[in-house]
ZADREN-640239 format. One record per residue (C-alpha): x, y, z; residue number from 0; residue in one letter. Coordinates in Angstrom, 1 decimal. Each point is the difference from the previous one (the first is absolute). Layout:
ZADREN-640239
      px      py      pz  seq  type
       X       Y       Z  NUM     A
...
This chain:
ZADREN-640239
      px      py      pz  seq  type
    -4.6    -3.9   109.6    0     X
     1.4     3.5    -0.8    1     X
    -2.7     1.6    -2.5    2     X
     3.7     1.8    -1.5    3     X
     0.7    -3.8    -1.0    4     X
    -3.3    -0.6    -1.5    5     X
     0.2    -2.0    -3.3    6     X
    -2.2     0.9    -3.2    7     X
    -2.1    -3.0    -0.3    8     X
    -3.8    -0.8     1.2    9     X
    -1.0    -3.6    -0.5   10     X
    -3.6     0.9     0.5   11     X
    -2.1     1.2    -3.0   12     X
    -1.0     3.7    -0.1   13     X
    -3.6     0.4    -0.1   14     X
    -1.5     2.5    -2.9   15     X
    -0.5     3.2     1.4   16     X
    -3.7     1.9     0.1   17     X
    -2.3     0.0    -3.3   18     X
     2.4    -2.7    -1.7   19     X
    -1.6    -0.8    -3.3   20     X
     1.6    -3.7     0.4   21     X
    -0.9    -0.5     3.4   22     X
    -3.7     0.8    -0.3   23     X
    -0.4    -2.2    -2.9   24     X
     1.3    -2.9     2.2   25     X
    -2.4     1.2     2.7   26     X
    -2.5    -2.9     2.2   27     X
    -3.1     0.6     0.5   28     X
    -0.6    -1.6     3.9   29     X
    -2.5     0.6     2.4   30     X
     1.5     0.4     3.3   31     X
    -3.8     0.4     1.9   32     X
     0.4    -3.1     1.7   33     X
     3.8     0.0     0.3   34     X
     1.6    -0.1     3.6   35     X
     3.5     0.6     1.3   36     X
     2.8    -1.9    -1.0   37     X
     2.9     1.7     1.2   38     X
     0.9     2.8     2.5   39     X
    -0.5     3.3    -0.8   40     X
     3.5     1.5     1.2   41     X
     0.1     3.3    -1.5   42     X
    -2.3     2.9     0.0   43     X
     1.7     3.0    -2.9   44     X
    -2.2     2.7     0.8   45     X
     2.4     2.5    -2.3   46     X
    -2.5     2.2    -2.6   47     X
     0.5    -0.9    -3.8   48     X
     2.8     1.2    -1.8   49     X
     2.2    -0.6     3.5   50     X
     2.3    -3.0    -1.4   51     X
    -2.5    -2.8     0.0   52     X
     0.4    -1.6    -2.3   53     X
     3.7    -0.7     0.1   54     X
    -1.0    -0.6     3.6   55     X
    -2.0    -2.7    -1.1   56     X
     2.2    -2.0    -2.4   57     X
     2.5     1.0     3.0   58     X
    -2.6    -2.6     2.4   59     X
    -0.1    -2.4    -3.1   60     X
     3.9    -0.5     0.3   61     X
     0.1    -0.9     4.2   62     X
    -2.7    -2.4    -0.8   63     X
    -2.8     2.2     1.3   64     X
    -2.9    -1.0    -2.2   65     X
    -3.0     0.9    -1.5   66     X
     0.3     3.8     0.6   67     X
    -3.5     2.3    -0.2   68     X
     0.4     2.7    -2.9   69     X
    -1.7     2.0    -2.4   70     X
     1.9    -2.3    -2.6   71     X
    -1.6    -2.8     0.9   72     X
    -3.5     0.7    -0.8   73     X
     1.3     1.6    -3.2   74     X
     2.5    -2.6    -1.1   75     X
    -1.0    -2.8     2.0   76     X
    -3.4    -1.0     1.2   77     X
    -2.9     3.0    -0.7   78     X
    -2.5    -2.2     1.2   79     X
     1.2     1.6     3.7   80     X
    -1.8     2.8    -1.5   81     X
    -3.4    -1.2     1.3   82     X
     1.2    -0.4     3.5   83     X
     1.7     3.2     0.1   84     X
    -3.3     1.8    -1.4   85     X
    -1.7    -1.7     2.8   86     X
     2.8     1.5     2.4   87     X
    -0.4     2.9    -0.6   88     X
    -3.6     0.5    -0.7   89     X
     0.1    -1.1     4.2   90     X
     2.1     2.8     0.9   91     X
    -0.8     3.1    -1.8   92     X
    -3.7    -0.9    -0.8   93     X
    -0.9    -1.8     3.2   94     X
    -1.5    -3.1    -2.0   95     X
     0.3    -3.6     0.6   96     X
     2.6    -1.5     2.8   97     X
     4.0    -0.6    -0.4   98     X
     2.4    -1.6     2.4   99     X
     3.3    -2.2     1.3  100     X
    -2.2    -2.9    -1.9  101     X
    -0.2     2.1    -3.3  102     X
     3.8     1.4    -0.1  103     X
     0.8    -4.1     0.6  104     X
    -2.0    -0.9    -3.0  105     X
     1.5     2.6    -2.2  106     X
     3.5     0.5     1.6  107     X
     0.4    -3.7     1.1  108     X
     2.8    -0.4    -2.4  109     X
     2.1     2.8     0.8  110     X
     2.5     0.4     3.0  111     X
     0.3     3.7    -1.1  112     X
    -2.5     3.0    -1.0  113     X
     0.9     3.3    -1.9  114     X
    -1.5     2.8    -2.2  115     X
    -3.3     1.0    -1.3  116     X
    -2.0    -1.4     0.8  117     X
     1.2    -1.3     3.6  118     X
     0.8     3.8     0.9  119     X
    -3.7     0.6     0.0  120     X
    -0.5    -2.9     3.2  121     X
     3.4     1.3     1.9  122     X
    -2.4    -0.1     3.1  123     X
    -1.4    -3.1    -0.7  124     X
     3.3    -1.7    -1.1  125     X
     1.3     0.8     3.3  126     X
    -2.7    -1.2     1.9  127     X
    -0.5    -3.1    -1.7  128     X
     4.1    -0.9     0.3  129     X
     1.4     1.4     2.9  130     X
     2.8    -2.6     0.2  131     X
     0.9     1.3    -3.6  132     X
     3.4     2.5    -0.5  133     X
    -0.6     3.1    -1.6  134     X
     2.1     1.9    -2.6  135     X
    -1.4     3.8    -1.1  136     X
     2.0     0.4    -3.1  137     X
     1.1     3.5    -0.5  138     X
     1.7     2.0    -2.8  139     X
     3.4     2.7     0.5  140     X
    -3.0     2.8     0.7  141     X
    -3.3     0.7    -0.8  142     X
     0.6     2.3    -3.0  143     X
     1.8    -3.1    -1.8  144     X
    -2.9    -2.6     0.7  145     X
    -2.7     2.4    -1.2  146     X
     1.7     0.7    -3.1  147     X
     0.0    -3.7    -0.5  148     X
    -3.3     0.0     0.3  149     X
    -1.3     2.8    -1.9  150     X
     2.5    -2.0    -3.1  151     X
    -1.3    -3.1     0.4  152     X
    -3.1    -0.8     1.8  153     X
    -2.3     3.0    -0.5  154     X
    -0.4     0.3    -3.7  155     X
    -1.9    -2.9     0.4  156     X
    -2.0     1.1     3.3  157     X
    -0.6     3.5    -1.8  158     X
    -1.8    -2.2    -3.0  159     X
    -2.5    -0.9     2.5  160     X
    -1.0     3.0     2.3  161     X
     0.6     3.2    -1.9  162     X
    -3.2     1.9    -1.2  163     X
     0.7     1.3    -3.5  164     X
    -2.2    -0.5    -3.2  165     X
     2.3    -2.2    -2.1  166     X
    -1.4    -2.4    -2.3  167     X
     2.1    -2.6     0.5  168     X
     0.5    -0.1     3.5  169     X
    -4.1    -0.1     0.4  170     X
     0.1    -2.9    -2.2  171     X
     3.0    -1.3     2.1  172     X
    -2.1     0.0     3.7  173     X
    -3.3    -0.7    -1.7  174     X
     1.2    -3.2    -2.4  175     X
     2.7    -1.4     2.2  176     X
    -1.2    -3.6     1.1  177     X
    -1.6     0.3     3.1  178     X
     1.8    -3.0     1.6  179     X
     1.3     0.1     3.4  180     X
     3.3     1.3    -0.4  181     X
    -1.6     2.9    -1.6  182     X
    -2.3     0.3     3.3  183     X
     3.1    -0.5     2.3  184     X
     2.6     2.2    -1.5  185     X
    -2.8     3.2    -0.1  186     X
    -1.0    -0.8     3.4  187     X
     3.5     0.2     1.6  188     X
     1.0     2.9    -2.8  189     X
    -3.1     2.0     0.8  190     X
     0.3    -0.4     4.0  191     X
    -0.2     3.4     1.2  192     X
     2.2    -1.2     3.2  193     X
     2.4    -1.8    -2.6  194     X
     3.5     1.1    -1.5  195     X
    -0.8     0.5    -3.2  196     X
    -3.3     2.7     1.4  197     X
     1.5     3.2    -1.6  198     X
     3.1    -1.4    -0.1  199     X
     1.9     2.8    -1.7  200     X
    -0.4     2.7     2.6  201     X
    -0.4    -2.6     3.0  202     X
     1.6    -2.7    -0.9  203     X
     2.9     0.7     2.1  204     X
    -1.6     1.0     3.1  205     X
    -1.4    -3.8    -0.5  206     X
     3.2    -1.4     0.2  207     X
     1.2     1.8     2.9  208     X
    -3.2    -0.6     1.7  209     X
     0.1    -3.3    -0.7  210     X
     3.5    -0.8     0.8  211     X
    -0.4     1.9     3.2  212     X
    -2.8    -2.6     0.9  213     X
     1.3    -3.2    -0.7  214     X
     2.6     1.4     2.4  215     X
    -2.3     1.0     2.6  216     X
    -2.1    -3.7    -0.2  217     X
     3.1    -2.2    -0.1  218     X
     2.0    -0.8     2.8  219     X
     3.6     0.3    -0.8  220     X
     1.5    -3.2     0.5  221     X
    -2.4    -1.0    -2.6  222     X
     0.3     2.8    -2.8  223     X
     3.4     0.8    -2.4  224     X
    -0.5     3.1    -2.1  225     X
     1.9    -1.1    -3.0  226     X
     1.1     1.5    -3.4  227     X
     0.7    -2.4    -2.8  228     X
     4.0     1.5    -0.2  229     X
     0.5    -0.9     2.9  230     X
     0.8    -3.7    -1.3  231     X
    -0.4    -3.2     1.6  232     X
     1.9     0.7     3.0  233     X
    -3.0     1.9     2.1  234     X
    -2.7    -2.5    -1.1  235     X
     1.7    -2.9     0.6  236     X
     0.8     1.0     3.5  237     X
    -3.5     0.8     0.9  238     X
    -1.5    -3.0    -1.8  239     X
     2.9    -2.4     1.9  240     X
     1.1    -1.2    -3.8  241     X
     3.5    -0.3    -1.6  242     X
     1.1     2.2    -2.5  243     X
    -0.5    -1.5    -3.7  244     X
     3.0    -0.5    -1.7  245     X
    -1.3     2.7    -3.1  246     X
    -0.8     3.2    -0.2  247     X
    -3.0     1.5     1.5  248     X
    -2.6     0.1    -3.0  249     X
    -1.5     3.0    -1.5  250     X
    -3.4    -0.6    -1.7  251     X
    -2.5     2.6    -1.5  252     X
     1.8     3.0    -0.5  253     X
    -1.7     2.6    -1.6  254     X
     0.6    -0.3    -3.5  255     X
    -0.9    -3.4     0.1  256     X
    -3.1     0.9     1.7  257     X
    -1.3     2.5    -2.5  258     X
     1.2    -2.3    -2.8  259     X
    -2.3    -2.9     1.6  260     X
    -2.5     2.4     0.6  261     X
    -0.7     1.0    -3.5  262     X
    -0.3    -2.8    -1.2  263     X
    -2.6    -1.2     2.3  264     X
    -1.6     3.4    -0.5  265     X
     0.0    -1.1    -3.8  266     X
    -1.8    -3.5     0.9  267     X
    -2.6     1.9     2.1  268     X
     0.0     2.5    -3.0  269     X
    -1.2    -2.9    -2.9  270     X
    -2.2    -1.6     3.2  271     X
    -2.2     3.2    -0.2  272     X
    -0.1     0.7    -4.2  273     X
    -1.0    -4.3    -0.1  274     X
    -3.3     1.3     3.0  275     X
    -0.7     3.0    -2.2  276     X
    -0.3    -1.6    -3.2  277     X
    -2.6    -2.5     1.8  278     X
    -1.6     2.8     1.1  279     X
    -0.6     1.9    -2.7  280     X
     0.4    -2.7    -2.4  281     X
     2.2    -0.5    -3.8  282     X
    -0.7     3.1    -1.6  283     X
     2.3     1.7     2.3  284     X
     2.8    -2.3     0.2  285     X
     2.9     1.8    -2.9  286     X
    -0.6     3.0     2.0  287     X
     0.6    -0.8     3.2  288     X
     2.9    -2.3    -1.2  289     X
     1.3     3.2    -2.1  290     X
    -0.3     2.3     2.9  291     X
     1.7    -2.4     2.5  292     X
     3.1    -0.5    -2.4  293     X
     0.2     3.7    -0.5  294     X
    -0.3     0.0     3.9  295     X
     3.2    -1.8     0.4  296     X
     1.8     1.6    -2.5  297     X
     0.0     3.1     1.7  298     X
């Protein structure tokens, strides 16, 4: 079908974007440790954040390409992954334990696609471990537009946890945050000194570049479509041997809904740290605190 007569309709459900307050109260809570594959994995999207992933994702969702790997679904789906994923990556940047095909089975069994944080971190691994998989690297108009994305969207958050200042609250915030495992997986792959996000506002977009430049180098062409969201359905459709859907080609976490979401799980993770506090320093302190937080969000 010509994507000009495309009709407005989808008959599949659009998942919540990133941070969906909804979402993650609907969240399970499954182990996958002893999981296995269930379905193919048919598509590696080794594009960095902020590249059109998540409309790429809900994109998968309407061919019938599902479960899809993303940062959303350890936040809004199942953050029990988080234990495997600390055990990931405490393998690969500190050397301990072991990690292979078995273990991205277990925790990826369910999925016929990968994308995002924190995939991006294993795009080596990924590749190795499914070499009969497609590839997609996700890219945005230039470089100047995707790291402004960023730096909107994604990095207030990463700043909250690696810059060195003497603020009150945001020693409270790293010392009184639960230290679960997606507290332990997100600094890990934020703090990676070989990551994106590793002085990101004056590097950041040599990262993309050097990144994109790679995924080029390592994938054979006949296997790899560089792909930007606006392009439609037309390009990925081709590539993935699908029809064209009879709606539009979605658009899913834009940046004001981002931020929006964002804020408010920064607000959750806000009250998480005043309820640690007050058990640590016990009743006497709890008006204050309270006070000082309202003021906080006030301002």
């Amino acid at each position: 079908m010509d994507e000009s007569s495309v009709k407005k309709k989808r008959p599949v459900p659009e998942q919540p974007a990133g941070f969906d307050p909804t979402a993650i109260r609907q969240a399970t809570n499954i182990d996958r440790s002893n999981c296995t594959r269930t379905v193919p994995m048919k598509v590696l999207v080794l594009g960095l954040s902020r590249s059109g992933t998540s409309s790429l994702r809900q994109a998968f969702f309407d061919l019938g390409i599902f479960d899809v790997y993303h940062f959303t679904s350890i936040i809004n789906e199942n953050p029990a992954d988080c234990k495997l994923w600390v055990r990931a990556l405490e393998w690969k940047l500190e050397g301990k334990g072991t990690w292979g095909k078995k273990d991205w089975d277990a925790l990826l069994g369910h999925c016929m696609a990968v994308s995002d944080h924190p995939c991006l971190t294993f795009t080596d691994e990924l590749l190795e471990a499914y070499p009969d998989a497609k590839v997609i690297l996700t890219v945005r108009d230039n470089v100047d537009v995707w790291h402004e994305s960023v730096m909107q969207t994604i990095w207030p958050f990463v700043e909250l946890l690696i810059k060195k200042d003497v603020s009150i609250w945001r020693k409270l915030w790293r010392k009184f945050l639960d230290p679960d495992p997606f507290g332990r997986m997100t600094e890990m792959f934020h703090l990676n000194p070989n990551g994106m996000y590793h002085e990101f506002p004056t590097r950041g977009k040599r990262f993309y570049e050097e990144h994109n430049a790679k995924i080029r180098r390592m994938v054979p062409k006949e296997r790899l479509l560089e792909y930007n969201v606006k392009q439609g359905w037309g390009p990925l459709c081709e590539f993935l041997g699908y029809e064209v859907p009879e709606w539009d080609f979605p658009r899913v976490n834009e940046r004001n809904v981002f931020v929006a979401h964002r804020e408010k799980y920064g607000e959750r993770m806000n009250w998480i740290v005043v309820k640690n506090v007050l058990k640590y320093v016990g009743s006497p302190a709890i008006v204050g605190l309270v006070a000082w937080l309202a003021l906080r969000r006030r301002k």
